[in-house]
C-alpha positions in Angstrom: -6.2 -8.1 -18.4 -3.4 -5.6 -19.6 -5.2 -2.8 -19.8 -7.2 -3.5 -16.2 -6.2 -0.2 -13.5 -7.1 -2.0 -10.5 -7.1 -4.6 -8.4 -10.2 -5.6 -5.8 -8.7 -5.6 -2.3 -8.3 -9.2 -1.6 -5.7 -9.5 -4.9 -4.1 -6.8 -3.7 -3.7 -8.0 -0.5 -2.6 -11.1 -1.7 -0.1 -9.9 -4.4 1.5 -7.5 -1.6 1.9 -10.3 0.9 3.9 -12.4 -2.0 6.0 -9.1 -3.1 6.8 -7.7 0.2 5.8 -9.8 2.9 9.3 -11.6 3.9 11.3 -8.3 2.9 9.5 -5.3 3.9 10.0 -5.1 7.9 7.1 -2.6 7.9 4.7 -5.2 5.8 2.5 -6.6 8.9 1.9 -3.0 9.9 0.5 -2.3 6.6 -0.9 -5.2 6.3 -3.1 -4.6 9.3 -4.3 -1.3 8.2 -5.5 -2.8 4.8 -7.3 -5.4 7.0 -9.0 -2.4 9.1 -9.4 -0.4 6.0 -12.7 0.3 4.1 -10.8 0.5 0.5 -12.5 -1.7 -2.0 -9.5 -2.0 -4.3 -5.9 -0.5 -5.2 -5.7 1.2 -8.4 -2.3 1.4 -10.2 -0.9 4.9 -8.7 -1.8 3.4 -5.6 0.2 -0.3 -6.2 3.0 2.5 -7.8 3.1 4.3 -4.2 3.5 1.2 -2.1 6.2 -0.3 -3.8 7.9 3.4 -3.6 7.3 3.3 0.0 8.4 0.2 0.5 11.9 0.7 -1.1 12.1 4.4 0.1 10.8 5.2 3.6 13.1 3.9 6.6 11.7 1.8 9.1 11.0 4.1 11.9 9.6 6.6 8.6 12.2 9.6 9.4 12.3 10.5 6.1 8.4 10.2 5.3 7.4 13.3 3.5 3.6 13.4 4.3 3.4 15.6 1.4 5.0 13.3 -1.0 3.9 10.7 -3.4 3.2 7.8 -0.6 0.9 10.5 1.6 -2.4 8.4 0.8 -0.7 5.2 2.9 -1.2 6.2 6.3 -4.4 8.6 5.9 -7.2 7.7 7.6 -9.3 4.7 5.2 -11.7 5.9 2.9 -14.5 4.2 1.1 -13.5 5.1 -2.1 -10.3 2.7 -3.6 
C-alpha cells in the first residue's frame, strides 16, 4: 500500500536484513536490539533514521550526536512503535 506509514516489526526486520545486512558492519548489533526490543513496528521517520544512521554514523559512533535525528536507535525499547 502506498500510502501505508509503517511496517509491523517482523517486515521491518526482514526488509533491514536485505538492505543493510551484508554492508552495514554495525547491522548484527542492531539487529539484536530489535530482537530484544518491545517495538511493535517501524513507522516511516523511523525507517528514514536508520538508513541515515547507517550511512552516517562511523563504526565505533564518534560522531553520533545523541541529540540528532538517529537519537531514538539506541534509547532504551519502548512499547510504543
Amino acid at each position: 500500500d502506498k500510502d501505508q506509514r509503517s511496517l509491523d516489526m517482523d517486515t521491518a526486520k526482514s526488509m533491514l536484513a536485505l538492505l543493510l545486512g551484508r554492508t552495514w558492519p554495525l547491522f548484527p548489533v542492531f539487529q539484536q536490539f530489535l530482537e530484544q526490543s518491545k517495538y511493535k513496528g517501524m513507522n516511516k521517520d523511523q525507517w528514514y533514521n536508520v538508513l541515515e544512521f547507517s550511512r552516517t554514523i562511523n563504526t565505533d559512533l564518534s560522531n553520533y550526536d545523541e541529540d540528532g535525528a538517529c537519537e531514538w536507535i539506541l534509547q532504551q525499547p519502548h512499547n510504543e512503535a
